[in-house]
C-alpha positions as CSV (number, residue, x, y, z in Angstrom):
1,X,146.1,133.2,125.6
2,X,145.8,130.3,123.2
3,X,143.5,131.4,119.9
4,X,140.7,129.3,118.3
5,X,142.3,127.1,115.9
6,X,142.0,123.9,113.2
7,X,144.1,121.3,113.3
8,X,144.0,118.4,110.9
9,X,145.5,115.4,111.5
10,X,146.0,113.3,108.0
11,X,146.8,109.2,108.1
12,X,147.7,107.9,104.3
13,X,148.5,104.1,104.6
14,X,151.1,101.9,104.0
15,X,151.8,101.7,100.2
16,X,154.0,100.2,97.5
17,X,154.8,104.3,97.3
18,X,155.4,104.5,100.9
19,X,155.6,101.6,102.5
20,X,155.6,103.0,106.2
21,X,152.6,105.4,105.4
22,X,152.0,108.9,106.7
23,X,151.0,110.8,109.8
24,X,151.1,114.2,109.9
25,X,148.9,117.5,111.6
26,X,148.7,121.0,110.4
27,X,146.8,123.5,112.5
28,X,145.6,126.5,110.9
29,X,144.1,129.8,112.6
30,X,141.3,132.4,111.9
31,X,142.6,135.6,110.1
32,X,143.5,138.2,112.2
33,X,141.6,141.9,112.3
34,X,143.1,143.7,109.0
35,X,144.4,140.0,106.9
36,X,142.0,138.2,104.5
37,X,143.9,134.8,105.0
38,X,144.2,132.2,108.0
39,X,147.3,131.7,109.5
40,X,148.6,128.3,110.0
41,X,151.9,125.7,110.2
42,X,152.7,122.0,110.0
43,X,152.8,120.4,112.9
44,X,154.7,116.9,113.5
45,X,154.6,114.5,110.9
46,X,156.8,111.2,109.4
47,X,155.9,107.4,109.1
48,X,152.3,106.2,110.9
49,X,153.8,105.0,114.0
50,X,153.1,105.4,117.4
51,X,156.1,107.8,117.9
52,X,154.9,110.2,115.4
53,X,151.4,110.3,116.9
54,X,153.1,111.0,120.6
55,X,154.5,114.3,118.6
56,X,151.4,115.1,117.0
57,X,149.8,114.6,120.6
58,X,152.9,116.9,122.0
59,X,152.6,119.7,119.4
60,X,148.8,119.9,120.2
61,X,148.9,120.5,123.6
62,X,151.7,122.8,123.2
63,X,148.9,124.9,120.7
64,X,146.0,124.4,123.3
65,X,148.6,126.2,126.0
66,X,149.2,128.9,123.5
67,X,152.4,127.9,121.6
68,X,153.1,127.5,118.1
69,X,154.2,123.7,118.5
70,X,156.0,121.4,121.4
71,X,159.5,122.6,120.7
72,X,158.2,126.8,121.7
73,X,156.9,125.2,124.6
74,X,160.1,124.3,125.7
75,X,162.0,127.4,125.0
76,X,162.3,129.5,128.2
């Protein structure tokens, strides 16, 4: 059963640094009975594009079914 969760999605432009920009999505979770910290991982991420915003989309629905990303989903 999928936990309450966080997930961030962050966008930083195109740049002289990074011409292609950034996408990227961590999702992080409430601690569990007996930790003091939250639990999280990194999600898909690479240049801003349209492909790395389908994985970002992927990976999320993979955590609303109760996976850790899109790739655990598709383990058997």
């Amino acid at each position: 059963m999928p936990r309450e969760c966080k997930i961030s999605i962050r966008y930083v432009p195109p740049s002289q640094r990074s011409p292609e920009g950034y996408l990227g999505a961590t999702v992080s979770y409430a601690p569990v009975p007996g930790e003091a910290w939250s639990r999280g991982s990194d999600l898909a991420g690479g240049r801003a594009s349209t492909e790395t915003l389908g994985r970002i989309t992927r990976d999320i629905e993979a955590v609303m079914a109760g996976h850790r990303n899109a790739d655990d989903m598709d383990k058997p």
